[in-house]
DOMARZA-911022 format. One line per 3 residues: their letters; for each residue x negated, y, z of C-alpha. Coordinates in pm, 1 decimal. Layout:
REM DOMARZA-911022
a) X,Y,Z | ...
END
This chain:
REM DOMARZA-911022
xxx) 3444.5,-1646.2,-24.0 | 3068.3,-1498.5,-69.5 | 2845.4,-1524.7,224.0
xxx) 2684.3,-1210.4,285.8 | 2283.0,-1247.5,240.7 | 2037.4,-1043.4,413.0
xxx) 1829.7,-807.4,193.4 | 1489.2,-1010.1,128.3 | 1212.2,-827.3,309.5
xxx) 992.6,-546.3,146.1 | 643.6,-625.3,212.1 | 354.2,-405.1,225.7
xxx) -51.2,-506.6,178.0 | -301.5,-306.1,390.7 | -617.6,-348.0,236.1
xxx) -858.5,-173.7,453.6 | -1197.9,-245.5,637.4 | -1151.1,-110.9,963.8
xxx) -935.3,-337.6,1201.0 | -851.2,-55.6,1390.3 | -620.9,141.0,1117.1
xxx) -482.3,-221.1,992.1 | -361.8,-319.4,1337.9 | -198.5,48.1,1393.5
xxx) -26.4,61.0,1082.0 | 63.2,-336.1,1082.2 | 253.2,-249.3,1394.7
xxx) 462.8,29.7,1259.5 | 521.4,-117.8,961.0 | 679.8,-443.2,1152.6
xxx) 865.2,-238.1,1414.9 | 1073.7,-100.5,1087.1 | 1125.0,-455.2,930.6
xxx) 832.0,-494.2,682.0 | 657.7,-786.3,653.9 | 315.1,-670.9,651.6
xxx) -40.9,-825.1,483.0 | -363.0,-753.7,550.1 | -675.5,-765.6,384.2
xxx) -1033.8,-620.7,478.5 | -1206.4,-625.9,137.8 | -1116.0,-522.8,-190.8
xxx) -1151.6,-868.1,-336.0 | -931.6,-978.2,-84.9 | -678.3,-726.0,-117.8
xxx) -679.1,-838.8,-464.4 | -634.1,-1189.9,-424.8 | -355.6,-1096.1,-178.3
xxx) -246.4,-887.0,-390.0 | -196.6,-1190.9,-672.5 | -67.6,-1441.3,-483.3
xxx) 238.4,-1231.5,-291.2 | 292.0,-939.7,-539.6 | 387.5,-658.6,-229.5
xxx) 604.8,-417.4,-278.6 | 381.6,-140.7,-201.1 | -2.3,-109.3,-111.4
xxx) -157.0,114.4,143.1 | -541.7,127.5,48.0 | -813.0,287.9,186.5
xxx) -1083.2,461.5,-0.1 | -1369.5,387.6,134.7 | -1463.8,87.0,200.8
xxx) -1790.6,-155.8,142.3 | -1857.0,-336.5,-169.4 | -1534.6,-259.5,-405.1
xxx) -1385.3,110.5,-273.1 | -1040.3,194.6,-312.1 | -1034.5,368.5,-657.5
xxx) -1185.6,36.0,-797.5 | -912.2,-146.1,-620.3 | -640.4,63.4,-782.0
xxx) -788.8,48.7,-1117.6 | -798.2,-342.9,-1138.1 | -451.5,-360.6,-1003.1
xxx) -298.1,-103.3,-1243.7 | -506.3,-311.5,-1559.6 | -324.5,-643.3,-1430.2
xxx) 32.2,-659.8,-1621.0 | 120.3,-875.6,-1320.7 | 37.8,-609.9,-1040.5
xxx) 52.9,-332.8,-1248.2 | 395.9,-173.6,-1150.2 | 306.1,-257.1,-761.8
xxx) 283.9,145.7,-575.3 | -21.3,198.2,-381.1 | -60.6,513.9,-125.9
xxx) -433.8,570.4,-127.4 | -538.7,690.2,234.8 | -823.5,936.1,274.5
xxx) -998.6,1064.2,572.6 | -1023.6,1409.3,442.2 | -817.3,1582.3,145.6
xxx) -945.4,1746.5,-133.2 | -827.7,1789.6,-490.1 | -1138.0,1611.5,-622.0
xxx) -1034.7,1333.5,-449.1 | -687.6,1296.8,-524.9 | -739.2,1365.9,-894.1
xxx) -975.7,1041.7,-869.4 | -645.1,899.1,-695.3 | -440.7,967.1,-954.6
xxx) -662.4,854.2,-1219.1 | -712.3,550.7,-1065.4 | -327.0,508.6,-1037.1
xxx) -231.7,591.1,-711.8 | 163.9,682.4,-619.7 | 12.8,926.1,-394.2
xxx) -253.5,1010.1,-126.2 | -213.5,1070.6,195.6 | -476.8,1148.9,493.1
xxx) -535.9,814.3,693.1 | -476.8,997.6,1056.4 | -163.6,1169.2,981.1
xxx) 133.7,1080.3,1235.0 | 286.5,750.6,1164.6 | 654.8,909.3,1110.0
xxx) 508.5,1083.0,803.8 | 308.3,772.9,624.8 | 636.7,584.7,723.6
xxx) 862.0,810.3,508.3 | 634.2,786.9,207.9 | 620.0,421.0,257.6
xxx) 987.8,486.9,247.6 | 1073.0,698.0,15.1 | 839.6,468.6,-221.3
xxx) 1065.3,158.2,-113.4 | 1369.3,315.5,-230.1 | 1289.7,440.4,-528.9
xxx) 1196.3,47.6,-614.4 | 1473.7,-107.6,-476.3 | 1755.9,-137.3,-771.3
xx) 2099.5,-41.1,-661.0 | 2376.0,-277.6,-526.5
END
């Protein structure tokens, strides 16, 4: 007789300069099961990004040194890290901004201070669509 397994757990990279937004969103993340990285450069993000291939990426835009769109495009021209989602979070919308997104390669954009209920049901809704049925 089988032993049932537990699913493995989805993790999720925050790569994102400001401690403030990686501890907020680290904690929601966990509270729903996620094991959740954390990274506050891009280069860091994408050596993270290398070594534990996430299951979805939550980047910010701007940051110092590498910004977010830069981020995205080296992850999307790595065959490795290619296929990994990434939610690119803004301070402010605009369409300028998420056509850059989308260029870049991002799954989708989303403004960094919207309630955490919302981000967690794209971060959802991204998760399932990866997850291969039973």
């Amino acid at each position: 007789m089988a032993i049932p397994t537990a699913k493995p757990q989805k993790t999720v990279l925050i790569i994102d300069d400001q401690p403030f937004f990686i501890t907020l969103q680290q904690a929601m993340l966990q509270k729903q099961g996620y094991r959740v990285l954390a990274a506050s450069t891009g280069a860091e993000g994408l050596a993270q990004a290398k070594q534990h291939k996430p299951d979805l990426i939550l980047l910010d835009v701007e940051m110092p040194g590498m910004d977010g769109f830069a981020v995205c495009e080296k992850l999307k021209q790595d065959e490795e890290l290619k296929k990994i989602p990434v939610i690119i979070l803004t301070a402010t919308q605009s369409t300028k901004l998420n056509e850059k997104a989308f260029q870049a390669g991002a799954e989708i954009t989303a403004i960094k201070s919207m309630a955490g209920e919302r981000l967690l049901n794209m971060v959802r809704l991204i998760m399932d669509r990866r997850t291969p049925p039973a």
